[in-house]
N, C-alpha and C positions, 0 to 999 in steps of 0.2 A: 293534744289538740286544744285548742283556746275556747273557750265558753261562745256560744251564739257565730260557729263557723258553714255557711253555705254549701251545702253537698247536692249537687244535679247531677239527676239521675236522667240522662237522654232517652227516651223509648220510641219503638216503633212509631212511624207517623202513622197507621192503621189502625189503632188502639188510640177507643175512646177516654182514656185516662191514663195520669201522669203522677210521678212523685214530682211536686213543686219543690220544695225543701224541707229536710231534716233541722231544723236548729239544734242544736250540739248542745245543751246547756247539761241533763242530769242523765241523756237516753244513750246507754250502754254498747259500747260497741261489738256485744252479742247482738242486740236489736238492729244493728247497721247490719249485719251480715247475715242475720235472718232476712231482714228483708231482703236484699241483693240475690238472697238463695231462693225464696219466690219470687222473685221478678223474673229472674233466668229460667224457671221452670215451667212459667205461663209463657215465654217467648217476648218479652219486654224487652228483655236486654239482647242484643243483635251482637253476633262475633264479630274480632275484626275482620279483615280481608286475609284468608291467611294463604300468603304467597308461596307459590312453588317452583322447588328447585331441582334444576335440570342439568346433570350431569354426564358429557358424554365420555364412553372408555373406549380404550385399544384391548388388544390383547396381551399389549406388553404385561410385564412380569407385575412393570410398579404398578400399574393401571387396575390391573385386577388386585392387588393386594389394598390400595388404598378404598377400590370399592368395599372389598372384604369388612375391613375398620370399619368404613365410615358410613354403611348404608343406613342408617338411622336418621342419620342428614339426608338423604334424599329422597325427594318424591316419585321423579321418573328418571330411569337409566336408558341410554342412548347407546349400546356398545356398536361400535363401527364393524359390523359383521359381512356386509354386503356390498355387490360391486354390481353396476346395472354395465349394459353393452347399447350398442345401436340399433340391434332386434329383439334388444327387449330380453333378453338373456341374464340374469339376476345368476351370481354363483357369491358360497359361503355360507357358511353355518353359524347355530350360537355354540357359544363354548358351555358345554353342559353341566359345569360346577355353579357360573354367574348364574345362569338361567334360572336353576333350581334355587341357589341361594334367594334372589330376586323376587319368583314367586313367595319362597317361604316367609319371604319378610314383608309379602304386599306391598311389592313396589310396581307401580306403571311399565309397564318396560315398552318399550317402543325407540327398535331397533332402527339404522341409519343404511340409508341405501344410498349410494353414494354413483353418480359420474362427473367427471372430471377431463370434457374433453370437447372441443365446438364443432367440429366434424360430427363426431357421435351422436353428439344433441339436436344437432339440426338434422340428420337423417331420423331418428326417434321423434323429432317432432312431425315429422312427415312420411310416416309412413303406419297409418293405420293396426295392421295388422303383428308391429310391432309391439305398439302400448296395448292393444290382447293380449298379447304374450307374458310382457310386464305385470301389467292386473293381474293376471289369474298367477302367474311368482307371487307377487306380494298378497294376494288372499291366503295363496298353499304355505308360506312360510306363517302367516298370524296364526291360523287355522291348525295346524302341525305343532307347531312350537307355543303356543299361547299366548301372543303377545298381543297388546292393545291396542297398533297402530303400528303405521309405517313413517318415519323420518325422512324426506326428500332432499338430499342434500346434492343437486345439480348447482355444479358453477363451473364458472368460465366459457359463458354461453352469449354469443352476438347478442348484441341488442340487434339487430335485424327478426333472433328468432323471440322475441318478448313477447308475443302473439301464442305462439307456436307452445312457450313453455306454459303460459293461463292456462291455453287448452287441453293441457296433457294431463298436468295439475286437477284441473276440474274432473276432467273424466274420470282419472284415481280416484278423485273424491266422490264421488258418484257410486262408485262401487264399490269403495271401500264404507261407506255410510249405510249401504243397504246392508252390510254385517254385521254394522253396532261396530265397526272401526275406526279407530281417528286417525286424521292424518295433519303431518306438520311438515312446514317447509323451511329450511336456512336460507337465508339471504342473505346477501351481498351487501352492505351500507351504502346509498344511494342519494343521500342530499349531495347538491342542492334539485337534484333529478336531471342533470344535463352535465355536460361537458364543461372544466374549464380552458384555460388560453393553451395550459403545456403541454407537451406532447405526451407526455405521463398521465397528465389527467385524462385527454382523448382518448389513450390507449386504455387508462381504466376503465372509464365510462362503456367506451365498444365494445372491450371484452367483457366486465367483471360486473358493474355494476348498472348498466342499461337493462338488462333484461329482466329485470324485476318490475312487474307491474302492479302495487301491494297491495290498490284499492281494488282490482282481480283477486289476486291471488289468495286477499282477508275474505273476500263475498264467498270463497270455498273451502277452505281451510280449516282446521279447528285452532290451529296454532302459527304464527310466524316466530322463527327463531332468529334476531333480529343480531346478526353477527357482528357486535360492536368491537373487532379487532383485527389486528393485520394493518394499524393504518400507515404503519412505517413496518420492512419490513428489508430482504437485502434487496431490494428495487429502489432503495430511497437510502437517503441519506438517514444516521441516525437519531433517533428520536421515540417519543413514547410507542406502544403496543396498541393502548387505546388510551389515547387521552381525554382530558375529562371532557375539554371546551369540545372536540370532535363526536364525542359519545353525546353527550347533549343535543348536538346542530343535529346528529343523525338522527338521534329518539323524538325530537320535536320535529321532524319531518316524516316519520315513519307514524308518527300517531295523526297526522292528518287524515292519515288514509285507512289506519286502520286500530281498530277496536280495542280499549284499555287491555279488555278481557283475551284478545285473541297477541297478546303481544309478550313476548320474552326478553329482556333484556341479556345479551351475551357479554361473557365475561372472559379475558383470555387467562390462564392460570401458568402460564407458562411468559418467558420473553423472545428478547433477538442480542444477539451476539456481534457487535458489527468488527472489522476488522479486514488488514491490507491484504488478502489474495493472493492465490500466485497466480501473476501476471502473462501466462502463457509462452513459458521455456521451452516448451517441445514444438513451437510452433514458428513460423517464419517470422511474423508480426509479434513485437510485446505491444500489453497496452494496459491500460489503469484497471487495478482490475479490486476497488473497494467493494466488501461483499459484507452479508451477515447470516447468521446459522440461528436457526431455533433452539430454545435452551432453556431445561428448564429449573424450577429455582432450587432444589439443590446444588446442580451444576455452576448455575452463577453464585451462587454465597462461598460452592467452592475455589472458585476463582478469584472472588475478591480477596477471600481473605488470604491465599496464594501468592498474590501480588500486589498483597497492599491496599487496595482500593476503601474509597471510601462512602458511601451511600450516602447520597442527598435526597430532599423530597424536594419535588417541584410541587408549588403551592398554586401553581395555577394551574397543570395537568392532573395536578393528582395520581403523581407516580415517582414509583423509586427509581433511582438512577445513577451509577458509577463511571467512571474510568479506570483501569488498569493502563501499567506502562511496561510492554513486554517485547526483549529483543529491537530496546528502543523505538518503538512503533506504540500509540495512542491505541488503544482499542476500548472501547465506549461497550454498553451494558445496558439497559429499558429492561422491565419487568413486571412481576405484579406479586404484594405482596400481604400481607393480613389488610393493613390498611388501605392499599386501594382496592382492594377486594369487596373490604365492607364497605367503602364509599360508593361505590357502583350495586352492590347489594339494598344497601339503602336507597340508591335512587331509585331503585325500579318499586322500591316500595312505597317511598313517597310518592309516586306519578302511579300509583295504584295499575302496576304492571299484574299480569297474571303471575310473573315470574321474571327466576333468570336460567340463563343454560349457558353453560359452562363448558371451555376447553382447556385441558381434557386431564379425567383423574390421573393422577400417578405425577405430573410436573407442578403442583401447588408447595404452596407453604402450609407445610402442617398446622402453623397456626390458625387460620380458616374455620379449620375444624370448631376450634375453641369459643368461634362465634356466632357461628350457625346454631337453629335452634334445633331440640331434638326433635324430630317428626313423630316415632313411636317409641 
C-alpha cells in the first residue's frame, strides 16, 4: 500500500465519534486490524445486510438429495408437503429424515400449503367456518412437527376473489402471530396491475395474476415470495423462464407496495422445453398443437449435447438458451443456469431484498452451489 493512503472507517450515525483517517505512512498493519477489531466489538462497525435464502423441495428423490448436500446454503426450507381443500381440509405430512435433518442443522423450515384451484378458493374464501378449520390444521401441524411458519401458496384464484384472499390471509396471520409464527405468501407477478389488449394477457390477469392485493397482503405478512417465473411457459410461444427486463418491471412494481424487508425475489431453477405435439390422432378434428414440458437442467444439458445444440446467452434477458433439431422439427430450450442464477441473486441483493426463494431443489445446476455463500 503507498505511503499517506486514505482509509474510512463508516460508523454508526448514533455514536458520538468517528475514525476520520488513518494516514498510512509507518502505522503497521497490526494497528489497522487492531483497530477494526475494537471498532467491531463496541458496535461501530454495522454488518452487511445479510440476505436470505429460500429454497423450496418436493419429495422427489433428487430434491431431497440436493437438500441433503447443500443445506449449508440455506436459510429456510420450504418442502411442498401439504394440500389445503375448500373446507379447509389440510392432508400430508413431513418426510421425517428432512425434518430432523433441518432442525439439526438450524434451519427455518416453513412448510408450503398449497391450493390450486378457483372453485375451491372462492368457496374457502367464503365460508367462515372453513378458514377455522384451516387455522387450527396449520397451528396442529407447526405446533406437532416444529416448524416456524406456514407458506401460503394459493394460486389461480379470480381476481373477483382479491378481497376474499386479503381476508383469509390476514385472519391466518392473526392467529398464526399470537403463537410466535410466521407466515409467508407466493405470488403471482402482477405489473403493470391490470390487463393488457390479448386475450392471454386478460385471461392471466382474471385468473393468475389479479388477485394479489400486495400493499394488503405486505400490511400482514411476514414475507411475500415474489414468484419471478413462468413468464413463458407451454401457454406461450417460446422464450425466457424469467427474463431479466420482466423480473425487473415486476420487482419495481411489487416494491411500490411492499417493504424491502418483507420481500423475496424468486428464482426459477429449472426451464421449459418447447416442441411440436401431437396434434390430436384419436380425435375427429387435428389441429396445431405447439406445446412445452418443464425440464430440468440436467435433463436439458442432456439434450443438447444429444443433438447437438448450442447455448447462447441473451444479453438483454439474461438467460441461456438453445435449439435442437430433432425428427426434423425445431425444438427451442430457455433455462437457468450458474450465471443467470447469480444475476438474479445479486439483484435481489443489490435492491436490499430480504432474500430470494427458489424453485425447486433437485432441477438446478450444480454449479450454484459453488456460489452461494456458506451460511453455517
Amino acid at each position: 500500500m503507498p505511503p499517506h493512503t486514505g482509509v474510512a472507517f463508516v460508523l454508526n450515525a448514533n455514536q458520538k465519534f468517528l475514525f476520520e483517517y488513518i494516514w498510512i505512512t509507518e502505522v503497521s498493519m497490526k494497528q489497522i486490524l487492531y483497530a477494526l477489531i475494537v471498532a467491531s466489538s463496541i458496535g461501530m462497525i454495522q454488518p452487511a445486510h445479510a440476505q436470505k435464502t429460500e429454497f423450496w423441495m418436493s419429495n422427489e428423490a433428487t430434491s431431497v438429495a440436493s437438500f441433503m448436500a447443500h443445506k449449508d446454503k440455506i436459510d429456510i426450507i420450504s418442502p411442498t408437503w401439504y394440500q389445503i381443500d375448500q373446507n379447509g381440509f389440510v392432508s400430508g405430512e413431513p418426510q421425517p429424515v428432512v425434518l430432523k435433518t433441518a432442525k439439526d442443522a438450524h434451519l427455518t423450515i416453513i412448510p408450503l400449503f398449497a391450493l390450486f384451484n378457483p372453485d375451491k378458493a372462492h368457496a374457502l374464501f367464503n365460508d367462515a367456518k372453513a378458514q377455522d378449520a384451516l387455522i387450527a390444521s396449520l397451528l396442529r401441524e407447526c405446533k406437532e412437527n416444529g416448524y416456524d411458519g406456514a407458506n401460503l401458496d394459493i394460486e389461480d384464484v379470480l381476481w373477483t376473489d382479491r378481497d376474499g384472499l386479503s381476508s383469509l390471509v390476514k385472519k391466518i396471520v392473526d392467529a398464526l402471530h399470537k403463537e410466535h409464527l410466521q407466515v409467508q405468501i407466493d405470488v403471482v407477478p402482477n405489473a403493470p396491475g391490470h390487463s393488457g389488449e390479448t386475450a392471454f394477457s386478460t385471461w392471466m390477469f382474471q385468473e393468475w395474476r389479479g388477485a394479489y392485493d400486495l400493499k394488503s397482503l405486505a400490511d400482514s405478512v411476514d414475507l411475500i415470495c415474489l414468484m419471478t417465473y413462468d413468464q413463458n411457459t407451454r401457454w406461450t410461444e417460446p422464450g425466457p423462464v424469467d427474463g431479466w427486463v420482466w423480473t425487473n418491471q415486476n420487482l419495481d412494481y411489487a416494491l411500490k407496495s411492499v417493504p424491502k424487508s418483507k420481500l423475496s425475489l424468486g428464482i426459477a431453477l429449472y426451464g421449459y422445453h418447447w416442441y411440436t405435439g401431437e396434434p390430436g390422432f384419436d380425435g375427429k378434428d387435428r389441429i396445431p398443437h405447439p406445446t412445452a414440458d418443464y425440464i430440468s437442467y440436467a435433463n436439458t444439458i442432456y439434450l443438447r449435447d444429444t443433438y447437438g445444440g448450442k447455448t447462447e446467452w441473451d444479453e438483454e434477458e439474461h438467460t441461456p438458451w438453445f435449439f435442437i433439431n430433432r425428427d426434423q422439427m425445431r425444438e427451442w430450450f430457455f433455462y437457468t443456469d450458474k450465471r443467470a442464477f447469480m444475476d438474479r441473486f445479486d439483484l435481489a441483493k443489490k435492491s436490499g431484498l430480504q432474500g430470494v426463494c427458489a424453485w425447486v431443489l433437485g432441477e438446478e445446476d450444480p454449479a450454484i452451489w459453488d456460489a452461494i455463500p456458506a451460511k453455517r
